[in-house]
C-alpha positions as CSV (number, residue, x, y, z in Angstrom):
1,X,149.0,114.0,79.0
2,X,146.9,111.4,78.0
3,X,145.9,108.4,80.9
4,X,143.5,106.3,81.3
5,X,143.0,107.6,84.9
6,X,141.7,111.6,84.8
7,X,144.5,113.3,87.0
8,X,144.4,116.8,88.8
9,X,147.2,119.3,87.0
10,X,150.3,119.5,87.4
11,X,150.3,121.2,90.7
12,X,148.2,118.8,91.8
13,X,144.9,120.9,92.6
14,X,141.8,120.3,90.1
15,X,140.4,123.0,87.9
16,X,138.0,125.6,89.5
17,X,134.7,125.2,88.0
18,X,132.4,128.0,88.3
19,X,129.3,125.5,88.2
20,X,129.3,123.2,91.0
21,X,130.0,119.5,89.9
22,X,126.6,118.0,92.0
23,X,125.0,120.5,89.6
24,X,126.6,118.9,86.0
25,X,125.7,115.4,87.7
26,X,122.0,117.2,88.0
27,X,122.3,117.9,84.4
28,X,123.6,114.9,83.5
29,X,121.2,112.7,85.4
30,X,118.2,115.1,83.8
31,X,119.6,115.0,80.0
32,X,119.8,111.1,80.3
33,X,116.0,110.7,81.7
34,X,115.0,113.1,78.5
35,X,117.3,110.6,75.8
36,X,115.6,107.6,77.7
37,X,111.8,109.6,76.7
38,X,113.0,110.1,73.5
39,X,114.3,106.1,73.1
40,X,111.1,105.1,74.8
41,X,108.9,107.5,71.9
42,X,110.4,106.1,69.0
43,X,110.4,102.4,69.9
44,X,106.6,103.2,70.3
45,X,105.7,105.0,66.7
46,X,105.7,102.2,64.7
47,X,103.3,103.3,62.7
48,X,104.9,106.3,62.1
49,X,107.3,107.0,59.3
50,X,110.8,107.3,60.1
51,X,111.2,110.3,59.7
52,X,108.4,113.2,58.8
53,X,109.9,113.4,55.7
54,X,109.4,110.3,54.8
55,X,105.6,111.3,55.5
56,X,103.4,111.6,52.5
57,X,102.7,115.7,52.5
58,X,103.7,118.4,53.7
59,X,101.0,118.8,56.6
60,X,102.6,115.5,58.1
61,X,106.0,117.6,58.3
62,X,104.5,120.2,60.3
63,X,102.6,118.2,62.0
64,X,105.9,116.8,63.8
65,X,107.9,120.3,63.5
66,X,107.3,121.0,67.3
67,X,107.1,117.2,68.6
68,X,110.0,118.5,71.2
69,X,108.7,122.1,71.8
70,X,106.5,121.1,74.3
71,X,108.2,118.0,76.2
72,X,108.2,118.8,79.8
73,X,111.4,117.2,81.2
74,X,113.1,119.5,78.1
75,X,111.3,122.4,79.2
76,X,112.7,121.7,83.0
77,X,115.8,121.1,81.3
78,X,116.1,124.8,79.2
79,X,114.6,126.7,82.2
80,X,117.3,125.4,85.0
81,X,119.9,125.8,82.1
82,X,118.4,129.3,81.4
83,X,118.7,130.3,85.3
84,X,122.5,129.9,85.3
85,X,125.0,132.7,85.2
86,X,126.6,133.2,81.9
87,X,130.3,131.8,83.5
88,X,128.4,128.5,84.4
89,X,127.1,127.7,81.1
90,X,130.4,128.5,79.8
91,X,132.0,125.9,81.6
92,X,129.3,123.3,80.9
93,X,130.5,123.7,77.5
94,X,133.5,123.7,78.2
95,X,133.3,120.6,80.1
96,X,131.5,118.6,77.5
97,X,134.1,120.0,74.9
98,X,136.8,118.5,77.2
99,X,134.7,115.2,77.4
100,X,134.4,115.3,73.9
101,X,138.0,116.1,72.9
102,X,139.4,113.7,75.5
103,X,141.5,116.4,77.4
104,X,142.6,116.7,80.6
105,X,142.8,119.5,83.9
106,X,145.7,120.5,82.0
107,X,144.1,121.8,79.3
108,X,141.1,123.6,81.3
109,X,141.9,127.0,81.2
110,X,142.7,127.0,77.2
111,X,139.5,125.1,76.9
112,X,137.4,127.4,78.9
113,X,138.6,130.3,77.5
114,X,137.7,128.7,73.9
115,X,134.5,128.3,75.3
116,X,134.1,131.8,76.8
117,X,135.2,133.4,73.4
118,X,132.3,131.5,71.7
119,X,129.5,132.1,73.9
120,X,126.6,133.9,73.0
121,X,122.9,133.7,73.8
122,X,122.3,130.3,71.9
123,X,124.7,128.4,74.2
124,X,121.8,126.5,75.8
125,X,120.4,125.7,72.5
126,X,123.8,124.4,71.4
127,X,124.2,122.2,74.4
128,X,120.4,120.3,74.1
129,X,121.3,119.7,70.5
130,X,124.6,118.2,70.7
131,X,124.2,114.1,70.9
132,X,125.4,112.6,73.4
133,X,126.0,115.7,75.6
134,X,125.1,114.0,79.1
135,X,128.3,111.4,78.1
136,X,130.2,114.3,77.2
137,X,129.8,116.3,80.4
138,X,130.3,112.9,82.9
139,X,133.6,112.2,80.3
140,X,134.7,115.9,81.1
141,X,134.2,115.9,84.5
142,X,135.9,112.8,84.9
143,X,138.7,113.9,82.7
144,X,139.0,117.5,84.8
145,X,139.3,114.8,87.9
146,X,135.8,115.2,89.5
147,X,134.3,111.5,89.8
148,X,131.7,110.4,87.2
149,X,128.2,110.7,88.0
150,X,128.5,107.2,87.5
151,X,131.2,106.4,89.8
152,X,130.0,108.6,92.3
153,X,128.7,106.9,95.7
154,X,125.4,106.4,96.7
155,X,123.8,109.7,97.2
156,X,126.2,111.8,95.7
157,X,125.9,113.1,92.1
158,X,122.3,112.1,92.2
159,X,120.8,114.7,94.0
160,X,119.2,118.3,93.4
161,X,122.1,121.2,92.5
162,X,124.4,122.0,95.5
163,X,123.8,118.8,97.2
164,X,127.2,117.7,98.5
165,X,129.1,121.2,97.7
């Protein structure tokens, strides 16, 4: 079932996340101030070579190998991501897998069960490294048929976790 507007199942009702949706809009909201940093860092090193391979020696290269390590809004990011139950950060991924994929509500529990089959302890890493993962978690929760953080009223989707739940 492929529309262009995200329908509940078949039965109508919408698929039970175990991570509340004004939480993902958190996440989503957070993960798009930190690509905005990173947008705003490079448009700044001008001087700097593209990449720190490019850089003449190898002390340039490891001069950059922890550039991220200590960003703060990442460090906010890993530690809320860190603090959820194991079944919430396997639906996060499987929400941006269905944002990715293009699925639907339909295909929620094959797609979460994927997800909980492939979980382990690097799930968090996995999700901070995947481009684009704030767009693929407002696509999948738009395509499970929770309004976009971007659609979402004033006030809602914006706000701290649990906000609106």
């Amino acid at each position: 079932m492929n529309t262009s507007h995200p329908e509940p199942g078949d039965d109508g009702e919408l698929p039970e996340l175990t991570i509340p949706p004004s939480t993902v809009r958190f996440l989503i909201d957070k993960l798009r101030e930190y690509d905005a940093q990173g947008m705003e860092a490079l448009s700044r090193d001008e001087d700097e070579p593209e990449s720190p391979f490019d850089a003449p020696d190898y002390d340039a290269v490891q001069a950059h190998e922890t550039d991220y390590l200590d960003e703060p809004l990442l460090q906010e990011l890993r530690s809320f991501m860190d603090d959820l139950s194991d079944d919430e950060k396997i639906d996060l991924v499987a929400i941006a897998w269905t944002g990715r994929n293009g699925l639907q509500a339909d295909d929620w529990p094959g797609i979460r069960q994927e997800a909980a089959d492939s979980f382990n302890d690097r799930s968090v890493d996995y999700l901070l490294g995947t481009a684009g993962v704030a767009n693929l978690l407002d696509d999948g929760l738009a395509a499970l048929g929770y309004a976009s953080a971007e659609a979402a009223p004033d006030g809602e989707g914006n706000g701290a976790p649990g906000a609106g739940e």
